[in-house]
C-alpha positions in Angstrom: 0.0 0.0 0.0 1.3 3.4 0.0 1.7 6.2 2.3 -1.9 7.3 1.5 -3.4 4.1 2.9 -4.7 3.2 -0.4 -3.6 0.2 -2.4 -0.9 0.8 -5.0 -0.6 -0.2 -8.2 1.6 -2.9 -9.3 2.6 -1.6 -12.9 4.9 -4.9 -14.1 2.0 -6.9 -12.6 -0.7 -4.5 -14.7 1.9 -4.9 -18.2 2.0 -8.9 -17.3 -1.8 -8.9 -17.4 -2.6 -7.0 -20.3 0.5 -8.2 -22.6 -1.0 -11.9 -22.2 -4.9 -12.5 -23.3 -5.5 -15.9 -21.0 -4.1 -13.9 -17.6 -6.3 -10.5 -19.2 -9.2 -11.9 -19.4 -8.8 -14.2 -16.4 -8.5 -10.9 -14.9 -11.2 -9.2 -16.4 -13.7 -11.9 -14.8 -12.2 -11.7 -11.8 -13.0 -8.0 -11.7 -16.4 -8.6 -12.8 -16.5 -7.9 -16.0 -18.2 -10.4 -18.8 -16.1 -10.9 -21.9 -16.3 -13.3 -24.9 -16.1 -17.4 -23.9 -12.8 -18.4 -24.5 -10.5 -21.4 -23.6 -6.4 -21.7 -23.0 -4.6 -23.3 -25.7 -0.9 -24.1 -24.2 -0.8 -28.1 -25.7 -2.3 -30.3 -28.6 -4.5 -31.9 -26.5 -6.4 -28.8 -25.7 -8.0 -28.9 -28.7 -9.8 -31.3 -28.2 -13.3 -30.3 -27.6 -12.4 -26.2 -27.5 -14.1 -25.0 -30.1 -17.2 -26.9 -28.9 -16.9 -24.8 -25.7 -16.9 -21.7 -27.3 -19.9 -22.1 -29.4 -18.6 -23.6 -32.2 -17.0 -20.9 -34.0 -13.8 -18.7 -32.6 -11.1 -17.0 -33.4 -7.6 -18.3 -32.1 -5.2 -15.6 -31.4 -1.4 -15.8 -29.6 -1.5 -14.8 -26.1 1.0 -12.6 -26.5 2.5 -9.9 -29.4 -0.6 -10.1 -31.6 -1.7 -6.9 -32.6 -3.3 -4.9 -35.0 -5.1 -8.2 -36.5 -1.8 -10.4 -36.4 -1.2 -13.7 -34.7 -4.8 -14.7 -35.4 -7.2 -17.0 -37.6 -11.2 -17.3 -37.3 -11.9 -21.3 -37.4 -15.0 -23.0 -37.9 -13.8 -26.2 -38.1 -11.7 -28.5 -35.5 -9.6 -29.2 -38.9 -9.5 -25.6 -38.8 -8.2 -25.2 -34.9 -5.5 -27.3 -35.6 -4.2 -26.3 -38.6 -4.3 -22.2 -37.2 -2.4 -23.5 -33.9 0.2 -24.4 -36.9 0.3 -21.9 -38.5 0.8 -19.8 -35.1 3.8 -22.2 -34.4 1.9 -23.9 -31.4 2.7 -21.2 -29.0 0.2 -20.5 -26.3 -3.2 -19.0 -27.8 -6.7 -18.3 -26.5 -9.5 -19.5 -28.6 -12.3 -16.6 -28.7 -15.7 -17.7 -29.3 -17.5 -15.8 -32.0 -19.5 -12.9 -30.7 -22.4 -11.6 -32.7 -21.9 -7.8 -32.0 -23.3 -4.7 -33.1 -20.8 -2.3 -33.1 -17.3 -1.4 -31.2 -16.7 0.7 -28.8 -13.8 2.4 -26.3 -13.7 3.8 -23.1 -10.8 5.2 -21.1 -10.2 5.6 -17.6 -8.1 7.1 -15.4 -7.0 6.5 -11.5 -5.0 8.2 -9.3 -2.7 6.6 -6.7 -4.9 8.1 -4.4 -8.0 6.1 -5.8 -9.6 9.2 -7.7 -11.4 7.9 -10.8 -12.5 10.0 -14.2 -13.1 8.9 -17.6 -12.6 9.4 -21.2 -15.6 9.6 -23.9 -17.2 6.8 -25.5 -16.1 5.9 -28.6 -17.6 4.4 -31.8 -15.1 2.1 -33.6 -14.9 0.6 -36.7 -12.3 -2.0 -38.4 -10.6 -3.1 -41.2 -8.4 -6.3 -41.6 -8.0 -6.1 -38.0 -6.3 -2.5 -37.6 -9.0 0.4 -36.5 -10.2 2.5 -39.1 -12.2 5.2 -37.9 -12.9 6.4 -34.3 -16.6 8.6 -33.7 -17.5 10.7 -30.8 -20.3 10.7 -29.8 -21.1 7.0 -30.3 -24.5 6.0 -31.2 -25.4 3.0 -28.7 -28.2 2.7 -26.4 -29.4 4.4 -23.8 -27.4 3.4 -20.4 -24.7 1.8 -22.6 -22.1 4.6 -21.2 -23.2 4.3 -18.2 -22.8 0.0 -17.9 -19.1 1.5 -19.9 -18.1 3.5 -17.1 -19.5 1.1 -14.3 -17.1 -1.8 -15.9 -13.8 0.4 -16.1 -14.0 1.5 -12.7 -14.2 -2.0 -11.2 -11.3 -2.8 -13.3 -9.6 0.3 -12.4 -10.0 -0.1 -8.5 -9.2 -4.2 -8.8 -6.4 -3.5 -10.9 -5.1 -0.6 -8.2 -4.6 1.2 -11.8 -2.2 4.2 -11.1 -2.6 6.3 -14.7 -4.9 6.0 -17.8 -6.0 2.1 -19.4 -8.8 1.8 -22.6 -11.3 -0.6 -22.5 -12.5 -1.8 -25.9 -16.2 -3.5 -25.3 -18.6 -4.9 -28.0 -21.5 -4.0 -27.6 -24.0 -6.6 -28.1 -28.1 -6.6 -29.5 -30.3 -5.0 -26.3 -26.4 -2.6 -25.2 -25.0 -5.3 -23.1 -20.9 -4.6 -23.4 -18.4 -7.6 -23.3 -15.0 -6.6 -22.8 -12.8 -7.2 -25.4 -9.4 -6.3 -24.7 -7.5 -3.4 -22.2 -5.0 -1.3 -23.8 -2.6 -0.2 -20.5 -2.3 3.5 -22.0 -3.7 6.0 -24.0 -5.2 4.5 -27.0 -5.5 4.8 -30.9 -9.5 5.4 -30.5 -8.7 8.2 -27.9 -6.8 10.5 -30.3 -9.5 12.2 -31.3 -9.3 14.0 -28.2 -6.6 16.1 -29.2 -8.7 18.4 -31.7 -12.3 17.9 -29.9 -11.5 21.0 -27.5 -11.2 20.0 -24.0 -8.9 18.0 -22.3 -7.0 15.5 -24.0 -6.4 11.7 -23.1 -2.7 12.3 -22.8 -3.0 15.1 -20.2 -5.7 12.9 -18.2 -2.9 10.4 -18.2 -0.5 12.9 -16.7 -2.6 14.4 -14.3 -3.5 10.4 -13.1 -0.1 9.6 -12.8 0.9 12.6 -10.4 -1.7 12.2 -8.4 -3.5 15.7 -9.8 -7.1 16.5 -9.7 -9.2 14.7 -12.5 -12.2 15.3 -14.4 -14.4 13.3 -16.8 -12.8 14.6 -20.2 -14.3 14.4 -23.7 -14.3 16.6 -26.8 -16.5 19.8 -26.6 -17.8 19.2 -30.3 -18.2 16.0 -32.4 -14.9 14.5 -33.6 -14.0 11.6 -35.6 -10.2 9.9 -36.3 -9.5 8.1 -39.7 -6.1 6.3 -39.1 -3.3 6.7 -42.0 -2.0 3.1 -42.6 0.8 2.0 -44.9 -1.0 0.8 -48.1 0.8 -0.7 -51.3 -1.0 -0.5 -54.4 -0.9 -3.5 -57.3 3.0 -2.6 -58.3 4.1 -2.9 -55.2 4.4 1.2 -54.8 3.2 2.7 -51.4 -0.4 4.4 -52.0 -0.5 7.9 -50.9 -3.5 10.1 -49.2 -4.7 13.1 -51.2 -2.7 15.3 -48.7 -4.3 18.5 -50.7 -7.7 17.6 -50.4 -7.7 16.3 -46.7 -6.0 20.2 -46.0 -9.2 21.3 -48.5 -11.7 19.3 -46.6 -13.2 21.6 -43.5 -12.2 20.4 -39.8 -9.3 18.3 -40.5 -5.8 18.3 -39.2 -3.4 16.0 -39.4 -0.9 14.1 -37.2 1.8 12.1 -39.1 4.2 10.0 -36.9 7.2 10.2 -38.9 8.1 6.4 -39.4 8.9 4.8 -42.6 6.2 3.1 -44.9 5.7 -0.2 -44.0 2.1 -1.8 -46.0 -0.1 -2.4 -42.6 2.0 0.0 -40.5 0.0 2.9 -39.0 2.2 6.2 -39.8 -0.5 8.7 -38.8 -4.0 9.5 -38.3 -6.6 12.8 -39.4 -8.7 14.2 -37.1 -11.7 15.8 -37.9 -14.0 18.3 -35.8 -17.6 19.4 -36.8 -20.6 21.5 -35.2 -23.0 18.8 -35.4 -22.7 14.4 -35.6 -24.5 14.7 -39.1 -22.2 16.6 -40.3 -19.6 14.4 -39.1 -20.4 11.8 -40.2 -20.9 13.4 -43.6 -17.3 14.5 -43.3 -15.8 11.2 -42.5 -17.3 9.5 -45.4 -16.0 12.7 -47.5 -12.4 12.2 -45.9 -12.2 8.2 -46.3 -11.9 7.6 -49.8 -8.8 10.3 -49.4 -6.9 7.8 -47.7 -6.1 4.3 -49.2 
């Protein structure tokens, strides 16, 4: 505990958690949180039967370093299973069963040492080939379904003694029920938007948690959405570049380029975009994504 009385958090027991999927979401349901049915593949013979146990159809992803859609196959089959624990080179995996969800979404949180909890905005999020696309605020879901968000993170956040900022990514299933998917241990992709939104931003919440400042609930003051920039090579092999000129043209954007080299599946930047109204938003975000490959 520390000097405050209040328990403290344990960050390379936190980073062991969230870096392995079986102890994350053995975690998660120990916290009280409901996530996707899954079983621990660590030898052959837990095949046997798994995909049965998860409903028949799953995804199989590597406990650890998978990322961004890698070190993972959907199966349908046991011929399937086996031949994607292969392919994975038999290390440990968790099979996911398939989860019928509506949409995506993200919620931050952020805890003091002293135990003082505020959160992020909730996030609509969308995919492609496993890497996030777009990012929306404010995120059309159900009534109460930010509410059930917020209720989830903060039992993670006090049974994790969380001492900064973690992201919650949740489906959201038919009738707003949320299943945890995975915990980012830091400020996340889907909480960029915040930078541009007006307001404060997820990285100064994450400051302010880890030196034990005051906190507030922080979200943007208008609608924002994100588009992520990703590597892209086109058929001759050549990297595909946005339409830099008519992003700058397109009202409400600005851009934030990472400066790393082009690698095809490699995020190297993201646009954020700002606009009075969610219609309008939304209108822009369709406008901005053919702009970027």
């Amino acid at each position: 505990t520390s000097v405050t009385g209040v328990q403290t958090c344990a960050l390379p027991i936190l980073l062991a958690r969230s870096k392995h999927r079986a102890r994350e979401k053995q975690a998660l349901r120990e916290a009280g949180a409901t996530t996707a049915p899954f079983e621990i593949i660590e030898t052959e013979g837990d095949l046997d039967g798994a995909l049965a146990r998860v409903g028949g159809r799953g995804i199989l992803k590597t406990s650890e370093l998978g990322y961004d859609g890698k070190g993972q196959a959907r199966v349908n089959t046991d011929a399937e299973l086996h031949a994607a624990w292969a392919d994975l080179n038999r290390v440990p995996c968790v099979l996911e069963g398939f989860v019928p969800f509506e949409r995506e979404v993200s919620l931050a949180v952020a805890r003091t040492p002293s135990g003082q909890v505020a959160f992020g905005p909730l996030v609509e999020n969308v995919h492609r080939d496993g890497i996030l696309r777009t990012s929306v605020y404010p995120a059309q879901v159900p009534d109460g379904t930010e509410a059930c968000a917020r209720e989830l993170a903060r039992a993670v956040a006090d049974a994790w003694a969380l001492e900064g900022l973690i992201t919650l990514e949740f489906f959201v299933l038919p009738g707003g029920d949320l299943l945890v998917n995975e915990v980012a241990p830091r400020v996340h992709n889907s909480g960029h938007l915040t930078q541009d939104g007006g307001g404060l931003s997820q990285f100064e919440a994450q400051v302010r948690a880890v030196l034990d400042l005051p906190l507030s609930d922080w979200a943007p003051l208008h609608p924002t959405g994100m588009l992520n920039v990703v590597g892209m090579d086109g058929p001759d092999g050549q990297p595909l570049e946005p339409d830099w000129a008519a992003i700058d043209a397109l009202s409400g954007t600005r851009v934030h380029l990472y400066h790393k080299a082009h690698r095809h599946g490699r995020k190297v930047g993201h646009v954020n975009l700002v606009a009075p109204d969610p219609e309008t938003l939304r209108a822009r975000l369709a406008s901005l994504e053919p702009l970027v490959p």
